[in-house]
Backbone bond lengths (Angstrom), bond angles and torsions (degrees), N, CA, C in turn:
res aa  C-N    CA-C-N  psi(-1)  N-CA   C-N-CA  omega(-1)  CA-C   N-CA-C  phi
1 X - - - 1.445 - - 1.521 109.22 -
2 X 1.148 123.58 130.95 1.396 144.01 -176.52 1.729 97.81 -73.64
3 X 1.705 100.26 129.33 1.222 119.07 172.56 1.886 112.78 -76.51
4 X 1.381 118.79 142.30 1.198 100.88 167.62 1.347 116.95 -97.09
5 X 1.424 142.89 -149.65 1.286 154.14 150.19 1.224 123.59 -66.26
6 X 1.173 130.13 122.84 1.768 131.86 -174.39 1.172 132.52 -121.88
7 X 1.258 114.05 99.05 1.764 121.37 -178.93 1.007 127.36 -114.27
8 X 1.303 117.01 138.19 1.421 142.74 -169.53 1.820 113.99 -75.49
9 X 1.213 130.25 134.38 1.315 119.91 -168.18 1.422 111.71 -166.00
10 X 1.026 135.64 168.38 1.370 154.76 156.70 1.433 119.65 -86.92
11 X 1.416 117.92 131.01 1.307 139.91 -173.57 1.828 102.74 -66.91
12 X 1.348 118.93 121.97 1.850 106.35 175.82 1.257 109.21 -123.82
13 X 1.606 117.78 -32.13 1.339 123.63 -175.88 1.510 108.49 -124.78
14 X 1.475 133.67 124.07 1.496 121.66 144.63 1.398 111.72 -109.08
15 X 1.049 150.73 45.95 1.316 130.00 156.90 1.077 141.81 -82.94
16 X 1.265 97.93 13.95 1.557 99.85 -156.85 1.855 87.39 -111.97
17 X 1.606 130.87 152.58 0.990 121.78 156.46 1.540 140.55 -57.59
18 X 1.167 117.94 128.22 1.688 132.92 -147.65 0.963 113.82 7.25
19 X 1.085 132.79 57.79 1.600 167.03 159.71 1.398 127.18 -116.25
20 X 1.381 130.67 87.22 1.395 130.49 165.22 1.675 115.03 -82.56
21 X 1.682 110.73 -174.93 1.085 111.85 173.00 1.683 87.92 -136.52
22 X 1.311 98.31 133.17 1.148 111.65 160.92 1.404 135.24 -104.81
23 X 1.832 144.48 134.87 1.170 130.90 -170.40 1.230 95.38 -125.77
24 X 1.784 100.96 133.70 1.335 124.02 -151.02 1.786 95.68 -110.84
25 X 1.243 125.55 91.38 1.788 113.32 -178.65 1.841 100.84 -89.44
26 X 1.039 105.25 130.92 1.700 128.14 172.66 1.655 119.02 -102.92
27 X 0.759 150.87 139.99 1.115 147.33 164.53 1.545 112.88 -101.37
28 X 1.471 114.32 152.44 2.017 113.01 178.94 1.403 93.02 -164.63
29 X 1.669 86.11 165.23 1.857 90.34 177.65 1.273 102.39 -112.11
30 X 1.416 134.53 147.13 1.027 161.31 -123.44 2.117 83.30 -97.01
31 X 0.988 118.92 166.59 1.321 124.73 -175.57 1.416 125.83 -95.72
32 X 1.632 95.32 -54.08 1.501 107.60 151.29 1.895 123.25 -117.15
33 X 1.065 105.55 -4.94 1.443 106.59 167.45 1.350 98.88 -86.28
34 X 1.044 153.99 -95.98 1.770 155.24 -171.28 1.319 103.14 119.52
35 X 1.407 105.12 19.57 1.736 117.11 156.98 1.735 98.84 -57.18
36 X 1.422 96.94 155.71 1.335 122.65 157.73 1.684 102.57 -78.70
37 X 1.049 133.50 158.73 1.581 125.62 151.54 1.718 100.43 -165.59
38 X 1.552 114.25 160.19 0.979 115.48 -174.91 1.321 110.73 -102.15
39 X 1.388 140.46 -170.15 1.517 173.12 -130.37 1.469 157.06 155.21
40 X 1.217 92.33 84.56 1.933 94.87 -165.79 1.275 97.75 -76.66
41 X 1.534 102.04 155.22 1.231 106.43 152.66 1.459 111.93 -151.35
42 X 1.068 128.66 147.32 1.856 136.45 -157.74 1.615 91.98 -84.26
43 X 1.108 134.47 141.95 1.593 129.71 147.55 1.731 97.42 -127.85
44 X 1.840 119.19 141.95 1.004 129.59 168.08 1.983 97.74 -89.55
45 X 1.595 93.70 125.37 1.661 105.80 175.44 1.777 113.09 -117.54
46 X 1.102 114.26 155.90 1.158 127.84 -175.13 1.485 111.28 -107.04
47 X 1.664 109.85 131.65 1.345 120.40 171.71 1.059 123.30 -138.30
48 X 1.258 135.90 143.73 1.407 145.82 -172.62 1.458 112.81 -61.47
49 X 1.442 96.60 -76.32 1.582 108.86 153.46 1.306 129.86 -77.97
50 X 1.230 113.82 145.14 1.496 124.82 -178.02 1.824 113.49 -83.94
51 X 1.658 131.90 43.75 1.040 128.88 -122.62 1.966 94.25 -129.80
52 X 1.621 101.06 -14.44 1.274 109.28 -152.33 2.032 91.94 -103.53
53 X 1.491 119.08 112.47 1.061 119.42 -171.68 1.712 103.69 -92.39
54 X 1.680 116.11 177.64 1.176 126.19 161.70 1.666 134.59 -45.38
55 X 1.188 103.04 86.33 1.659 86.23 -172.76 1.821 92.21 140.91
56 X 1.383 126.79 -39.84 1.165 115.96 165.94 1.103 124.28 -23.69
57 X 1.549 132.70 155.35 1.108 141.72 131.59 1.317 139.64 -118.29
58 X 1.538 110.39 129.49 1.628 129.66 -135.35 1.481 114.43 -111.19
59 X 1.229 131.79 176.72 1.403 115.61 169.76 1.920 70.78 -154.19
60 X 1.685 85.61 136.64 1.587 118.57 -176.61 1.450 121.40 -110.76
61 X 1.088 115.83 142.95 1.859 111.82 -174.93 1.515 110.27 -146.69
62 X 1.234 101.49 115.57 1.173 112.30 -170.78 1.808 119.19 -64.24
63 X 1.213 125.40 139.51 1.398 141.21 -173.89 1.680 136.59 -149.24
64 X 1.195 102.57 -179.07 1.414 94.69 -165.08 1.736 104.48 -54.51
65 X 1.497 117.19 159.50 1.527 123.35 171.87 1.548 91.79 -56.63
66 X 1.692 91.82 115.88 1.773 91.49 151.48 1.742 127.91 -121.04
67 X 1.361 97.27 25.97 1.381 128.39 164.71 1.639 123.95 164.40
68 X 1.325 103.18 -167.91 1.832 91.59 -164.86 1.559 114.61 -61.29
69 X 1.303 122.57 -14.28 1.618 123.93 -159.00 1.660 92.62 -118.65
70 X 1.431 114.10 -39.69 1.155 125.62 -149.05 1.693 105.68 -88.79
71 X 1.344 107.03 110.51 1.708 118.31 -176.95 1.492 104.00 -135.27
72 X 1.537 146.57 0.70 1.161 153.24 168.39 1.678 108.37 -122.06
73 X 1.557 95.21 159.93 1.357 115.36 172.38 1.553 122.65 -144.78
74 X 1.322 128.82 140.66 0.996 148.21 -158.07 1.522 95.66 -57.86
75 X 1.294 129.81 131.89 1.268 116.73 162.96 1.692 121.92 -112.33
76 X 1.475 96.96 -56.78 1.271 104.90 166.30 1.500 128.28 -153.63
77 X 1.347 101.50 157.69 2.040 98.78 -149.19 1.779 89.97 -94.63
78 X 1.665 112.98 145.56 1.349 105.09 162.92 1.163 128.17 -92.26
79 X 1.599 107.54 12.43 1.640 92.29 173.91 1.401 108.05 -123.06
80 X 1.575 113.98 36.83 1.743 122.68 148.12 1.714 127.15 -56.02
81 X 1.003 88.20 164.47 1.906 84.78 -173.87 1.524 106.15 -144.38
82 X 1.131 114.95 112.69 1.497 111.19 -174.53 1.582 91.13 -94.29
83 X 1.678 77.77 143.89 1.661 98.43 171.27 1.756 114.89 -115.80
């Protein structure tokens, strides 16, 4: 089974049903400045449960279209705690 792409992000929106928004910050160096600068970018993710609040941090995996926005899914939350 084919791996997808996996990004790490912050929780911004839940309201929507098992549907979050996740904001994805990247960092790059500038091309001809050789600045550092940053880069958000929004991805709509999919969740089973509605469990993952504002402020989370998520790790995302990309998958088949499971609607018009929706191309990622929730994989795993960083502020779980195994016991």
């Amino acid at each position: 089974m084919k791996k997808g792409r996996t990004l790490e992000g912050v929780v911004t929106s839940n309201k929507m049903d098992k549907t979050v928004v996740v904001t994805v910050t990247t960092t790059m160096r500038h091309p001809t400045y050789l600045k550092v600068i940053k880069r958000n970018k929004k991805y709509f993710a999919h969740t089973e449960t509605n469990d993952h609040n504002v402020g989370d941090k998520v790790t995302i995996m990309e998958t088949r279209p499971l609607s018009k926005l929706k191309n990622w899914r929730v994989v795993t939350t960083g502020n779980e705690t195994t016991a």
